[in-house]
N, C-alpha and C positions, 0 to 999 in steps of 0.2 A: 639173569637166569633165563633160560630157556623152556620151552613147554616140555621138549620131551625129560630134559632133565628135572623138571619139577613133577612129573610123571613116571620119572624113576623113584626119587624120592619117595613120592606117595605111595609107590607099589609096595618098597621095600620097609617104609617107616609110617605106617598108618594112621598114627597119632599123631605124627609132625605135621605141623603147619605154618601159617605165616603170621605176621603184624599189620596186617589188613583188614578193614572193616566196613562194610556198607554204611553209611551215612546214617541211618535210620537206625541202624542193629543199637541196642536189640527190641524194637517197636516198631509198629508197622510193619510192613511188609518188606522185611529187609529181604536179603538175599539170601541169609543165615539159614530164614524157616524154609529155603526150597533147597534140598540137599545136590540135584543139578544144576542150581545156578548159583551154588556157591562155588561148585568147582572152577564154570566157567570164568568165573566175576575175579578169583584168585591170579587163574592165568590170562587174565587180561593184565594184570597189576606185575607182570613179567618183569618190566622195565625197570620197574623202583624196586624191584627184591633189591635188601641187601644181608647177604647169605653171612659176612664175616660177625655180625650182632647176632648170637643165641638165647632166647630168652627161653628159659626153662623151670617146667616146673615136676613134682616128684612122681606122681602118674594120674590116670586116670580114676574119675568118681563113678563115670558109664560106659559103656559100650557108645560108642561113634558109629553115627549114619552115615557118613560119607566121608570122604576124603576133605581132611583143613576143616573138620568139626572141632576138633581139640583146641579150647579157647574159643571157639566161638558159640558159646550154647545161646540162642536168643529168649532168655529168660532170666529177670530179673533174680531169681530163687538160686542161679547159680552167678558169680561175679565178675566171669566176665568180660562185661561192659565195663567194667573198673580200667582193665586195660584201656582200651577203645579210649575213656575219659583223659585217662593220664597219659598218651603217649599221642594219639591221632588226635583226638583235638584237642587237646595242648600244643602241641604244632611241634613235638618232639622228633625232626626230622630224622633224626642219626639212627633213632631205635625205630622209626616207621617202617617198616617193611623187613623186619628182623625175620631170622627165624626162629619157629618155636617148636619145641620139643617137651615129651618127659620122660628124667632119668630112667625110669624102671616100669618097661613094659609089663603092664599089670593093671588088672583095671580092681578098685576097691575103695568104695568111699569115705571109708575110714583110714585116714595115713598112719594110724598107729599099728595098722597092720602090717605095713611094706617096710620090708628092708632094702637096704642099698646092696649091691653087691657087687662084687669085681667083674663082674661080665656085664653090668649094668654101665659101667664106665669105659669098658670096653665097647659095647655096642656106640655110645656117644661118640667114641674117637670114630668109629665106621662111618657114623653120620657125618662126622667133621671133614673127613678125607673124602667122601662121596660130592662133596659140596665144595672142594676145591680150592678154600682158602689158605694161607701160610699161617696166618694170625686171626686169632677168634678172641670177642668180648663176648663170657658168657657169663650171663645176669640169671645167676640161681635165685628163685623166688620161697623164702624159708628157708632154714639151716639145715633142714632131711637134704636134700641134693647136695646142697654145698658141703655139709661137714661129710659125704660121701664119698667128694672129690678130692676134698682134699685128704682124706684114710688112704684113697687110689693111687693118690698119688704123693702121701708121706709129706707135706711140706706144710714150709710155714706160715701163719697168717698174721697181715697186718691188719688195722682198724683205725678207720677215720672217720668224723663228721659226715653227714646224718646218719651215725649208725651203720656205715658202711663195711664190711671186710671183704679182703682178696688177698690170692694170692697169683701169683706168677708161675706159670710152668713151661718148661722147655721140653717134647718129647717127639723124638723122630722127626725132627725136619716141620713140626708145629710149635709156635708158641700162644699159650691162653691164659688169659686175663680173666681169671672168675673170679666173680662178684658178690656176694651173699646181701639181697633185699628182702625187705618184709613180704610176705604172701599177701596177696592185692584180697585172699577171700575171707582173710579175718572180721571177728564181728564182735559183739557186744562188749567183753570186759578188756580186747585188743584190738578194739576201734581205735584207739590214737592211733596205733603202727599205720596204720592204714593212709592215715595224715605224711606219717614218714616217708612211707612207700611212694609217696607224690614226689618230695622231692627227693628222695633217692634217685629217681630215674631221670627229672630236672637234671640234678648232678653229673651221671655218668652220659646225659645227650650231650650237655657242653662238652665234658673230658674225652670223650672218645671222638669230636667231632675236632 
């Protein structure tokens, strides 16, 4: 990836962001809590984007301070650093430096309020074609995204060990591999999933790699 094209991105797609994280995040003085040296700190990491891994989730809980906040909040209250754990250091190279998105522009801390919707799935495809690849793994976090996708897109779903489903789609000259894993921000009475979620993503860093 290039700066200005990571600079279009961010114009156009506000909430999108990457699979990079300060060392520190989300303690000390990471880079997170200075909303100008997250930016920089992002496209310094130009090199290792790799744009064909989508990790997505269903939308926002707040309003974002700056561009590549989404997924980065540095505060334990929000999860995260659950990422950061299971993918950077874990040493999960394949999904490092993904990109990340969510399906449904909308910001609402409650998901039982957002719907999916067909121009929600449409905007994603915009993102995908903007971003230049033939073929996308895209790793829906929760069943909201993913069972949106696949409505969007009418097809059918397989299911494998750890709790994994996908399905395969061919459209316009893309093909995409999505994925449906456990949401990294589950807690008390679906604290196991959370366990899953670790190797779910174990999983698809071997496969995809």
């Amino acid at each position: 990836m290039d700066r200005e094209m990571l600079t279009e991105i961010a114009t156009r797609y506000p909430w999108a962001s990457w699979a990079v994280w300060d060392d520190e995040f989300p303690d000390g003085d990471c880079v997170e809590k200075r909303p100008e040296r997250l930016v920089e700190f992002v496209h310094n990491q130009a090199e290792v984007l790799t744009p064909d891994i989508v990790l997505m989730g269903l939308n926002r809980s707040g309003d974002l301070p700056t561009p590549y906040a989404n997924f980065h909040a540095p505060t334990r209250k929000h999860y995260d650093y659950r990422l950061k754990e299971f993918i950077q250091d874990s040493g999960l190279n394949r999904l490092q430096g993904a990109y990340m998105t969510d399906l449904v522009d909308e910001v609402d801390p409650d998901s039982q309020n957002v719907k999916v919707s067909d121009d929600d799935a449409a905007v994603l495809l915009k993102q995908l074609r903007l971003l230049g690849e033939s073929e996308y793994h895209v790793v829906c976090f929760g069943n909201k995204p993913f069972d949106g996708l696949v409505d969007y897109f009418d097809t059918g779903v397989t299911s494998r060990p750890p709790d994994l489903k996908r399905v395969t789609v061919e459209i316009e000259g893309l093909t995409l591999f999505i994925y449906r894993v456990w949401f990294y921000g589950l807690y008390g009475a679906n604290q196991d999933k959370v366990d899953v979620l670790k190797h779910q993503l174990q999983e698809l860093n071997e496969q995809i790699a």
